[in-house]
N, C-alpha and C positions, 0 to 999 in steps of 0.2 A: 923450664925453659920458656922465653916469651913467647909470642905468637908474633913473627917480623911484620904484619898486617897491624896487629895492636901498638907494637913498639912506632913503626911509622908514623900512625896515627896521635898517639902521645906526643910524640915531637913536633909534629905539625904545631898541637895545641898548645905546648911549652913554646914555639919561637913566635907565636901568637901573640903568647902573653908577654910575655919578652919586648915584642916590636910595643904593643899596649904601654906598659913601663916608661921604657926609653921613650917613646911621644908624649906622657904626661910629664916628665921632667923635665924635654925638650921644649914643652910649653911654656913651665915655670920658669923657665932660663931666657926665652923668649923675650917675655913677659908684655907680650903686643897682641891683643884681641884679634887684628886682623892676620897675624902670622899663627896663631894659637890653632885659629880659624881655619889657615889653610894645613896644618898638620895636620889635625883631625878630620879634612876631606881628604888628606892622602891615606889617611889610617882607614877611612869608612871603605876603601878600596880592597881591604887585608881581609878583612873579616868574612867577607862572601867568594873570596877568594880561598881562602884557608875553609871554609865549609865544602866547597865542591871538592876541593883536594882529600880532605878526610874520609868524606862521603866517596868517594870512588875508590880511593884506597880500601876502603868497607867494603865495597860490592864487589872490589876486584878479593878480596878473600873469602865471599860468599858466594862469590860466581858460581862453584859445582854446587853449590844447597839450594839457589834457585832457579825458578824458572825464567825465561826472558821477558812474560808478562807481569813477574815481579818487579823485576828490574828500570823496566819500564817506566811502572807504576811510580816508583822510586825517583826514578830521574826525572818523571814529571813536577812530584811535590819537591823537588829540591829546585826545579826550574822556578813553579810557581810561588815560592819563598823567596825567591831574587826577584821576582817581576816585583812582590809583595815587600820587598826590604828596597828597593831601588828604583821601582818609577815615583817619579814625583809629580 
């Protein structure tokens, strides 16, 4: 039987890739640098979006195995990974 924390998780990552797919097609069919352009910053949106979702889906199934200064710690490098993938 799955783990419904991993099976969540999975899913996240499959309509991830999915939305990935659909946007490079979307581009092809496009076929306009500047519209190519603006797909690919609605898609750069997904991707630190779908990490916080997975990652808290994670911690919310490891909740009773840790401690809150784990956790913590945890939601820090996921913070600082978005500071690190999104200030420009």
């Amino acid at each position: 039987m799955m783990d419904k924390f991993v099976g969540s998780m999975a899913l996240l990552r499959m309509l991830s890739g999915c939305a990935e797919i659909i946007a490079a097609i979307w581009m092809l069919k496009l076929n306009q640098v500047d519209k190519a352009l603006a797909v690919n910053s609605a898609l750069a949106f997904v991707g630190p979006c779908i990490l916080v979702l997975t990652t808290g889906i994670g911690l919310a199934g490891m909740a009773d195995r840790l401690s809150w200064d784990k956790i913590g710690l945890i939601g820090c490098g996921v913070a600082l990974l978005l500071f690190g993938i999104l200030k420009k």
